[in-house]
C-alpha positions as CSV (number, residue, x, y, z in Angstrom):
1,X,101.9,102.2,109.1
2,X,99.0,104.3,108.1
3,X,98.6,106.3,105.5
4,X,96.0,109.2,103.5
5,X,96.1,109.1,99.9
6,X,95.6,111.7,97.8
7,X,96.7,113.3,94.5
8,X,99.4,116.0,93.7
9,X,97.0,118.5,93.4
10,X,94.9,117.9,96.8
11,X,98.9,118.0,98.5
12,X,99.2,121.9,97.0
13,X,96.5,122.5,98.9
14,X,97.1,120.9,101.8
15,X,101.2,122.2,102.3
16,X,101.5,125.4,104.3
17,X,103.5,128.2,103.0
18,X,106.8,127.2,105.5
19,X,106.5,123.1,104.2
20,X,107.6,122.9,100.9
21,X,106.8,125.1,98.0
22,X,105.2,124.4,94.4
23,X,108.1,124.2,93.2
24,X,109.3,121.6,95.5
25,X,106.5,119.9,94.7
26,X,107.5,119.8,91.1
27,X,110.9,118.6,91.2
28,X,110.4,116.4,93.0
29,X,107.9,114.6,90.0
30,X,104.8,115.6,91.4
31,X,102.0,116.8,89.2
32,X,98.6,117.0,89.3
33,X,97.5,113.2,89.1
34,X,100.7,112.4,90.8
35,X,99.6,109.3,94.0
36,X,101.0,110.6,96.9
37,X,100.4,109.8,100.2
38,X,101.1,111.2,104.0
39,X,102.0,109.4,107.4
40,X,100.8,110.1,110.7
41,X,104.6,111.3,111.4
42,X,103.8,113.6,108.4
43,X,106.5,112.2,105.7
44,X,105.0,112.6,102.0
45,X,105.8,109.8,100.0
46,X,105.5,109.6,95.8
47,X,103.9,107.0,93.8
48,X,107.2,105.9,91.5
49,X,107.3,103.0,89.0
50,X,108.6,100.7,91.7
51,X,107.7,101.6,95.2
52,X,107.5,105.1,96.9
53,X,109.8,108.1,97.4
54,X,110.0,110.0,100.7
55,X,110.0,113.5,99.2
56,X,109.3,116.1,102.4
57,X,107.3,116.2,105.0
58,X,104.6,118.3,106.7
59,X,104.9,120.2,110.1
60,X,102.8,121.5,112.9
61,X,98.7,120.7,113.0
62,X,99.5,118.6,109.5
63,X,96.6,115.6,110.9
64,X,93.5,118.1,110.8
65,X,94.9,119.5,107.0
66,X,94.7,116.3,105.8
67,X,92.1,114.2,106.8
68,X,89.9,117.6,106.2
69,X,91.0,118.5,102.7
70,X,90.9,114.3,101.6
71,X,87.6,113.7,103.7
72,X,89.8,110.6,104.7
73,X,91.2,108.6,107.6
74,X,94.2,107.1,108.8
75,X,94.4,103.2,107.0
């Protein structure tokens, strides 16, 4: 399945006010330098010790967000 990379602090930026919050974002682990990643289905996954941790997902026009903020492509 392919994915876009990115770190916790490029994901603030790229979440939209009715996704999840800051806040969210923190309890569920992720900080600044947190490894996340997104699917093309928009599920945001978490880099943990020993695999990855659905944690939300993204909504609407999620694919133009995200390959524009990371300067990235689906791989």
């Amino acid at each position: 399945m392919p994915f876009i990379e990115m770190t916790g602090t490029v994901l603030e930026r790229i979440v939209a006010d009715d996704e999840l919050h800051h806040g969210d974002l923190a309890e569920a682990g992720v900080r600044a330098d947190t490894i996340v990643r997104v699917n093309r289905q928009g599920d945001i996954e978490v880099r943990r010790q020993s695999g990855w941790d659905v944690i939300g997902g993204l909504l609407g026009e999620f694919d133009e967000r995200v390959r524009r903020e990371t300067g990235l492509d689906w791989a």
